[in-house]
C-alpha positions in Angstrom: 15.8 -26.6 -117.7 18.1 -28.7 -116.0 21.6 -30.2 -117.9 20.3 -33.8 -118.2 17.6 -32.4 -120.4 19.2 -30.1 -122.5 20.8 -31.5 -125.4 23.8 -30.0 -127.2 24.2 -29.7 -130.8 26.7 -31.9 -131.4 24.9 -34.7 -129.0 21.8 -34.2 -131.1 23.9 -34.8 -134.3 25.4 -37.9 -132.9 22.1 -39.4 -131.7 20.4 -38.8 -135.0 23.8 -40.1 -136.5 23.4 -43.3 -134.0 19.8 -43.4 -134.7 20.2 -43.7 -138.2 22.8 -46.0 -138.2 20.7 -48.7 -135.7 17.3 -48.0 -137.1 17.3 -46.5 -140.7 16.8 -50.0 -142.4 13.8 -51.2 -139.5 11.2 -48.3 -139.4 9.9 -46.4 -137.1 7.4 -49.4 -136.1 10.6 -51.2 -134.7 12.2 -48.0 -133.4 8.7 -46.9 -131.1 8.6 -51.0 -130.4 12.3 -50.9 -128.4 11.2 -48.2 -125.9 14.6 -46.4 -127.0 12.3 -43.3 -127.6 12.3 -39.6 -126.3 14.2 -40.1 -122.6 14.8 -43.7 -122.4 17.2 -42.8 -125.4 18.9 -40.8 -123.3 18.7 -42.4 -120.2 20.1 -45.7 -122.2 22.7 -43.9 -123.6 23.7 -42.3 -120.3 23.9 -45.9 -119.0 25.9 -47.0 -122.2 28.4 -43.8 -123.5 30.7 -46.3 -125.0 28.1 -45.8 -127.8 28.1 -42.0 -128.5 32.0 -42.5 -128.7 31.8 -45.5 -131.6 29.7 -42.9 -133.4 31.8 -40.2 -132.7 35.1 -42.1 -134.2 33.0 -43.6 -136.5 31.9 -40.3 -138.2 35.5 -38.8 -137.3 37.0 -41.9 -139.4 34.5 -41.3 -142.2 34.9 -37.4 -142.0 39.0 -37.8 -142.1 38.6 -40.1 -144.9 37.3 -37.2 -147.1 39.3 -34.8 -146.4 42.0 -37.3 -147.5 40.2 -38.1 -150.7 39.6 -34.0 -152.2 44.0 -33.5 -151.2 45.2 -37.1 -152.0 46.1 -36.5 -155.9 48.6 -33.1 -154.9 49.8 -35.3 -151.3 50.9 -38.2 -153.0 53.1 -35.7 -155.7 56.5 -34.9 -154.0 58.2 -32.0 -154.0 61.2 -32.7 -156.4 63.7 -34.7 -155.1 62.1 -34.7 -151.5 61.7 -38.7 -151.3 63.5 -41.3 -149.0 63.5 -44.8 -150.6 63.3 -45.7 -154.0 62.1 -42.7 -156.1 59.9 -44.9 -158.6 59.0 -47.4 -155.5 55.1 -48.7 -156.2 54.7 -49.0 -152.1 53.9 -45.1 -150.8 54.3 -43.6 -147.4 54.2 -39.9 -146.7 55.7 -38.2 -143.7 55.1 -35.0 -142.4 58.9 -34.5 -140.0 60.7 -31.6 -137.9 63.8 -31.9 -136.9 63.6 -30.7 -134.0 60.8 -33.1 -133.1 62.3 -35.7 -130.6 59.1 -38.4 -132.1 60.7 -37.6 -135.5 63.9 -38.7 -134.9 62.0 -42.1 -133.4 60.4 -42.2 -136.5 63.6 -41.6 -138.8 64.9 -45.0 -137.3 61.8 -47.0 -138.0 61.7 -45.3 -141.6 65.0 -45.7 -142.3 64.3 -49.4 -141.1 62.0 -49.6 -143.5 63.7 -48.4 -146.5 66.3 -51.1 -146.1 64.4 -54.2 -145.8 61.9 -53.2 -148.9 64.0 -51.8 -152.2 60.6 -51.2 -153.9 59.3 -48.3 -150.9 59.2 -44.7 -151.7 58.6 -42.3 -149.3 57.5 -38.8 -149.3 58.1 -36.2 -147.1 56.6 -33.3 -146.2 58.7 -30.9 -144.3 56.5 -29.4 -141.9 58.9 -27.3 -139.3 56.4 -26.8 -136.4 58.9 -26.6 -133.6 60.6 -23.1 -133.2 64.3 -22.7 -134.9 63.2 -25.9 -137.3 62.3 -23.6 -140.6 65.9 -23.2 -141.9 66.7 -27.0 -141.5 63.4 -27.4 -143.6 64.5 -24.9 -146.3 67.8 -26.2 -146.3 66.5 -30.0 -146.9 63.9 -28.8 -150.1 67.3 -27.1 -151.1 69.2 -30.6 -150.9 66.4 -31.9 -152.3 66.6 -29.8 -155.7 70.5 -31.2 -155.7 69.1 -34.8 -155.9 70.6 -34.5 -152.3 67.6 -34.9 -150.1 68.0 -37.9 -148.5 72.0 -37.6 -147.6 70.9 -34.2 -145.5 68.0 -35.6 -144.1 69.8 -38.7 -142.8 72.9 -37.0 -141.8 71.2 -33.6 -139.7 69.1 -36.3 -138.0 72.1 -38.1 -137.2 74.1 -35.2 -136.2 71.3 -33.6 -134.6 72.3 -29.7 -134.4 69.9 -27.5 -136.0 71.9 -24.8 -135.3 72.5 -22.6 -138.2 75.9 -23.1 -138.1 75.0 -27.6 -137.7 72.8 -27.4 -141.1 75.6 -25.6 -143.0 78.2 -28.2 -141.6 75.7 -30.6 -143.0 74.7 -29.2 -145.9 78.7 -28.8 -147.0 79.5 -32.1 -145.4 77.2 -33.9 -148.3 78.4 -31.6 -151.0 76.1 -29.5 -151.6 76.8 -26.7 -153.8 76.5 -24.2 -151.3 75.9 -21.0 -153.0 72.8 -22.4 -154.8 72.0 -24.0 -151.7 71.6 -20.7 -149.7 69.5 -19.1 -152.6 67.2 -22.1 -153.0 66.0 -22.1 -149.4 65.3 -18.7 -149.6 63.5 -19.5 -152.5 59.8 -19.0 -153.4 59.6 -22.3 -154.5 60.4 -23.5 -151.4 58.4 -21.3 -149.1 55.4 -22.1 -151.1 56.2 -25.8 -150.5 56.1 -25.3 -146.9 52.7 -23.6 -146.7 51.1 -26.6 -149.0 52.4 -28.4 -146.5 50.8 -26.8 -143.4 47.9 -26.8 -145.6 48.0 -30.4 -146.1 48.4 -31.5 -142.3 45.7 -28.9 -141.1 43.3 -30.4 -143.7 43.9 -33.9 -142.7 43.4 -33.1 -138.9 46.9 -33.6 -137.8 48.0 -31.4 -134.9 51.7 -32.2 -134.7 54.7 -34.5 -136.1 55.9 -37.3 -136.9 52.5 -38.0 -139.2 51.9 -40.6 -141.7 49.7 -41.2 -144.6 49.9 -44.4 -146.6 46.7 -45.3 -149.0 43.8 -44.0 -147.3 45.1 -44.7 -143.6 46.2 -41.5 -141.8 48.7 -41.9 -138.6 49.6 -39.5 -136.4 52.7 -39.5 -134.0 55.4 -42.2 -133.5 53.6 -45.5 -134.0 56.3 -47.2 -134.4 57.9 -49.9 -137.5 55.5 -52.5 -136.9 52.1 -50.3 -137.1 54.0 -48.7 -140.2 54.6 -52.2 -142.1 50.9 -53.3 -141.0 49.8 -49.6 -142.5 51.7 -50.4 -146.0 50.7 -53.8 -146.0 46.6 -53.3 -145.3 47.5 -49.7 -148.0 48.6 -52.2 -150.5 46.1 -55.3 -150.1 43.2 -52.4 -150.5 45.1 -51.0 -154.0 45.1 -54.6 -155.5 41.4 -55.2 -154.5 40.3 -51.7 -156.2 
Protein backbone atom coordinates (compact mmCIF):
# COMPACT_ATOMS: atom_id res chain seq x y z
CA UNK A 1 0.00 0.00 0.00
CA UNK A 2 1.49 3.11 -0.96
CA UNK A 3 1.44 6.47 1.57
CA UNK A 4 -1.20 8.39 -0.46
CA UNK A 5 -3.49 5.61 0.36
CA UNK A 6 -3.03 4.87 3.75
CA UNK A 7 -4.75 6.97 6.09
CA UNK A 8 -3.48 7.78 9.64
CA UNK A 9 -5.54 7.80 12.62
CA UNK A 10 -5.63 11.05 13.40
CA UNK A 11 -6.29 12.14 9.44
CA UNK A 12 -9.26 9.67 9.59
CA UNK A 13 -10.58 11.53 12.78
CA UNK A 14 -10.23 14.88 11.15
CA UNK A 15 -11.94 13.86 7.90
CA UNK A 16 -14.86 12.36 9.75
CA UNK A 17 -14.59 15.46 12.02
CA UNK A 18 -14.54 17.71 8.57
CA UNK A 19 -17.13 15.52 7.19
CA UNK A 20 -19.43 15.93 9.81
CA UNK A 21 -19.08 19.46 10.14
CA UNK A 22 -19.86 20.14 6.06
CA UNK A 23 -22.35 17.41 5.55
CA UNK A 24 -24.07 16.28 8.90
CA UNK A 25 -27.13 18.61 8.36
CA UNK A 26 -27.48 17.60 4.12
CA UNK A 27 -27.46 13.76 4.01
CA UNK A 28 -25.79 11.43 2.50
CA UNK A 29 -27.93 12.11 -0.90
CA UNK A 30 -26.01 15.52 -1.02
CA UNK A 31 -22.68 14.12 0.31
CA UNK A 32 -22.60 11.04 -2.74
CA UNK A 33 -24.08 14.12 -5.14
CA UNK A 34 -20.58 16.37 -4.59
CA UNK A 35 -18.25 13.62 -5.83
CA UNK A 36 -16.22 14.41 -2.50
CA UNK A 37 -16.57 10.55 -1.90
CA UNK A 38 -13.90 7.77 -1.20
CA UNK A 39 -10.49 9.35 -3.19
CA UNK A 40 -11.74 12.46 -4.52
CA UNK A 41 -12.00 13.27 -0.75
CA UNK A 42 -8.70 12.86 -0.47
CA UNK A 43 -7.45 13.94 -3.64
CA UNK A 44 -9.54 17.40 -2.79
CA UNK A 45 -8.15 17.68 0.35
CA UNK A 46 -4.69 17.07 -0.88
CA UNK A 47 -5.34 19.98 -3.31
CA UNK A 48 -6.90 22.15 -0.42
CA UNK A 49 -4.84 21.24 3.22
CA UNK A 50 -5.73 24.69 4.48
CA UNK A 51 -8.94 22.61 5.38
CA UNK A 52 -7.63 19.76 7.58
CA UNK A 53 -5.78 22.58 9.46
CA UNK A 54 -9.29 24.74 10.22
CA UNK A 55 -10.46 21.46 11.59
CA UNK A 56 -7.59 20.72 13.35
CA UNK A 57 -7.58 24.35 15.32
CA UNK A 58 -11.06 24.16 15.25
CA UNK A 59 -11.20 20.90 17.40
CA UNK A 60 -7.95 22.07 19.21
CA UNK A 61 -9.97 25.41 20.16
CA UNK A 62 -12.96 23.37 21.22
CA UNK A 63 -10.74 20.59 23.00
CA UNK A 64 -8.76 23.58 25.04
CA UNK A 65 -11.98 25.09 25.88
CA UNK A 66 -12.84 21.97 28.07
CA UNK A 67 -10.10 21.42 29.68
CA UNK A 68 -10.48 25.09 30.76
CA UNK A 69 -14.09 24.54 31.82
CA UNK A 70 -13.54 21.10 34.39
CA UNK A 71 -10.06 23.52 36.19
CA UNK A 72 -11.70 27.03 35.82
CA UNK A 73 -13.52 27.17 39.36
CA UNK A 74 -9.85 26.20 41.51
CA UNK A 75 -7.77 28.63 38.42
CA UNK A 76 -9.59 31.54 39.04
CA UNK A 77 -9.07 31.01 43.23
CA UNK A 78 -5.64 32.60 44.13
CA UNK A 79 -3.34 31.51 46.29
CA UNK A 80 -3.63 33.94 49.30
CA UNK A 81 -2.26 37.16 48.78
CA UNK A 82 -0.70 36.08 45.33
CA UNK A 83 -2.65 38.88 43.23
CA UNK A 84 -1.32 41.98 41.32
CA UNK A 85 -4.01 44.73 40.87
CA UNK A 86 -6.89 45.28 42.95
CA UNK A 87 -7.60 42.21 45.11
CA UNK A 88 -11.55 42.46 44.89
CA UNK A 89 -11.09 43.81 41.06
CA UNK A 90 -14.40 42.28 38.89
CA UNK A 91 -11.96 42.25 35.57
CA UNK A 92 -9.72 38.79 35.92
CA UNK A 93 -6.46 37.85 34.31
CA UNK A 94 -4.34 34.94 35.33
CA UNK A 95 -0.64 34.60 34.65
CA UNK A 96 1.44 31.77 34.81
CA UNK A 97 5.46 33.84 35.25
CA UNK A 98 9.21 32.70 36.00
CA UNK A 99 11.50 35.00 36.68
CA UNK A 100 14.00 33.92 35.00
CA UNK A 101 11.84 33.95 31.84
CA UNK A 102 13.16 36.89 29.63
CA UNK A 103 9.12 36.95 27.86
CA UNK A 104 8.04 37.36 31.60
CA UNK A 105 9.73 40.25 32.28
CA UNK A 106 8.14 41.60 28.72
CA UNK A 107 5.05 40.64 30.13
CA UNK A 108 5.52 42.25 33.73
CA UNK A 109 5.73 45.70 31.87
CA UNK A 110 2.49 45.25 29.84
CA UNK A 111 0.85 43.82 33.16
CA UNK A 112 2.00 46.28 35.22
CA UNK A 113 0.76 48.69 32.42
CA UNK A 114 -2.31 47.39 32.87
CA UNK A 115 -2.85 47.60 36.44
CA UNK A 116 -2.33 51.29 36.30
CA UNK A 117 -4.64 52.43 33.73
CA UNK A 118 -7.75 50.14 35.18
CA UNK A 119 -8.07 50.39 39.27
CA UNK A 120 -10.86 47.72 39.02
CA UNK A 121 -8.21 44.70 37.43
CA UNK A 122 -7.20 41.85 39.50
CA UNK A 123 -4.70 39.64 38.49
CA UNK A 124 -3.75 36.25 39.50
CA UNK A 125 -0.64 34.67 39.33
CA UNK A 126 0.46 31.44 39.19
CA UNK A 127 4.09 30.98 39.92
CA UNK A 128 5.22 28.36 37.67
CA UNK A 129 9.28 28.29 37.94
CA UNK A 130 10.03 26.27 34.74
CA UNK A 131 13.52 27.71 34.03
CA UNK A 132 16.39 26.12 36.18
CA UNK A 133 17.50 28.22 39.56
CA UNK A 134 13.75 29.97 39.31
CA UNK A 135 12.07 27.68 42.29
CA UNK A 136 13.38 29.59 45.26
CA UNK A 137 12.33 33.10 43.76
CA UNK A 138 8.85 31.31 43.35
CA UNK A 139 8.80 30.05 46.99
CA UNK A 140 9.99 33.17 48.18
CA UNK A 141 7.09 35.26 46.23
CA UNK A 142 4.11 32.70 47.80
CA UNK A 143 6.02 33.60 51.03
CA UNK A 144 5.64 37.45 50.31
CA UNK A 145 2.55 36.65 49.33
CA UNK A 146 1.34 35.22 52.85
CA UNK A 147 2.85 38.85 54.25
CA UNK A 148 0.22 40.66 52.09
CA UNK A 149 3.67 41.33 50.38
CA UNK A 150 3.25 39.73 46.98
CA UNK A 151 3.12 42.29 44.74
CA UNK A 152 6.15 44.62 46.29
CA UNK A 153 8.62 41.32 45.68
CA UNK A 154 7.28 40.48 42.53
CA UNK A 155 7.67 44.09 41.15
CA UNK A 156 10.86 44.70 42.79
CA UNK A 157 12.97 41.00 41.86
CA UNK A 158 11.76 41.75 38.33
CA UNK A 159 13.10 45.03 38.54
CA UNK A 160 16.27 44.14 40.06
CA UNK A 161 16.50 41.03 38.13
CA UNK A 162 18.99 38.67 40.28
CA UNK A 163 17.64 35.54 41.17
CA UNK A 164 20.47 34.69 42.86
CA UNK A 165 19.87 33.43 46.23
CA UNK A 166 21.65 35.98 47.79
CA UNK A 167 19.30 38.82 45.01
CA UNK A 168 15.86 37.28 46.45
CA UNK A 169 17.00 37.72 50.11
CA UNK A 170 18.15 41.40 49.26
CA UNK A 171 14.68 41.69 47.92
CA UNK A 172 12.82 39.90 50.11
CA UNK A 173 14.48 42.23 53.19
CA UNK A 174 14.45 45.25 50.98
CA UNK A 175 10.35 45.13 51.08
CA UNK A 176 10.28 44.21 54.77
CA UNK A 177 9.58 41.03 54.91
CA UNK A 178 9.78 39.40 58.12
CA UNK A 179 12.45 37.29 57.20
CA UNK A 180 12.52 34.43 59.58
CA UNK A 181 8.86 33.57 58.68
CA UNK A 182 9.80 34.21 55.27
CA UNK A 183 12.40 31.44 55.05
CA UNK A 184 10.06 28.84 56.74
CA UNK A 185 7.03 29.71 54.55
CA UNK A 186 8.81 28.94 51.32
CA UNK A 187 9.92 25.80 52.58
CA UNK A 188 6.57 25.30 53.39
CA UNK A 189 4.03 22.55 52.38
CA UNK A 190 1.69 24.90 51.60
CA UNK A 191 3.66 26.40 49.19
CA UNK A 192 5.15 23.41 47.48
CA UNK A 193 1.73 22.09 47.03
CA UNK A 194 0.80 25.44 45.38
CA UNK A 195 3.48 24.98 42.94
CA UNK A 196 2.50 21.46 41.75
CA UNK A 197 -1.35 22.77 41.35
CA UNK A 198 0.19 24.99 39.36
CA UNK A 199 2.11 22.71 36.93
CA UNK A 200 -0.93 20.85 37.08
CA UNK A 201 -2.87 23.66 35.89
CA UNK A 202 -0.59 24.76 32.83
CA UNK A 203 -0.15 21.03 31.63
CA UNK A 204 -3.96 20.65 31.66
CA UNK A 205 -4.62 23.67 29.75
CA UNK A 206 -1.83 22.77 27.03
CA UNK A 207 0.54 25.40 27.80
CA UNK A 208 4.21 24.41 27.27
CA UNK A 209 6.03 27.37 28.66
CA UNK A 210 5.71 31.10 30.30
CA UNK A 211 4.49 33.97 30.23
CA UNK A 212 0.75 32.39 29.81
CA UNK A 213 -2.50 34.02 30.20
CA UNK A 214 -6.01 33.02 30.91
CA UNK A 215 -8.75 35.66 31.10
CA UNK A 216 -12.62 34.31 30.81
CA UNK A 217 -12.50 31.43 28.59
CA UNK A 218 -9.58 32.78 26.27
CA UNK A 219 -6.26 31.02 26.87
CA UNK A 220 -2.87 32.91 25.68
CA UNK A 221 0.27 31.63 25.66
CA UNK A 222 3.63 33.60 25.49
CA UNK A 223 4.22 37.40 25.33
CA UNK A 224 1.34 38.76 23.32
CA UNK A 225 1.80 41.82 24.22
CA UNK A 226 -0.61 44.94 26.15
CA UNK A 227 -2.81 45.41 23.29
CA UNK A 228 -3.84 41.51 22.74
CA UNK A 229 -4.10 41.57 26.61
CA UNK A 230 -6.72 44.63 26.82
CA UNK A 231 -8.51 43.07 23.63
CA UNK A 232 -8.51 39.56 25.71
CA UNK A 233 -10.11 41.37 28.97
CA UNK A 234 -12.37 43.32 26.95
CA UNK A 235 -13.94 40.30 24.56
CA UNK A 236 -13.58 38.19 28.52
CA UNK A 237 -15.84 40.80 29.80
CA UNK A 238 -18.41 41.50 26.90
CA UNK A 239 -18.93 37.49 26.91
CA UNK A 240 -19.62 37.64 31.07
CA UNK A 241 -22.28 40.42 30.61
CA UNK A 242 -24.01 38.43 27.70
CA UNK A 243 -24.12 35.12 29.88
Amino acid sequence: MTDTQQTSPLRQSLLTALLALTFGFLGAAIWSYTGLADNRTRAYLIENPSILQDVAEALAAEDARDRLASVKADLYTPFPGAVMGNPQGSKVLVEFTDYNCPYCAASFRDVSQLVADDPDLKVIMREWPIFEGSEMAARMALAAAKQGRYQEFHSTLFERGDTSEAGIEAVAEAIGLDMERARTDAMSDEVSVELVRNLTFAQNLGFSGTPAFVTGDIMMPGAVGVERLKEALAEAEADASQS
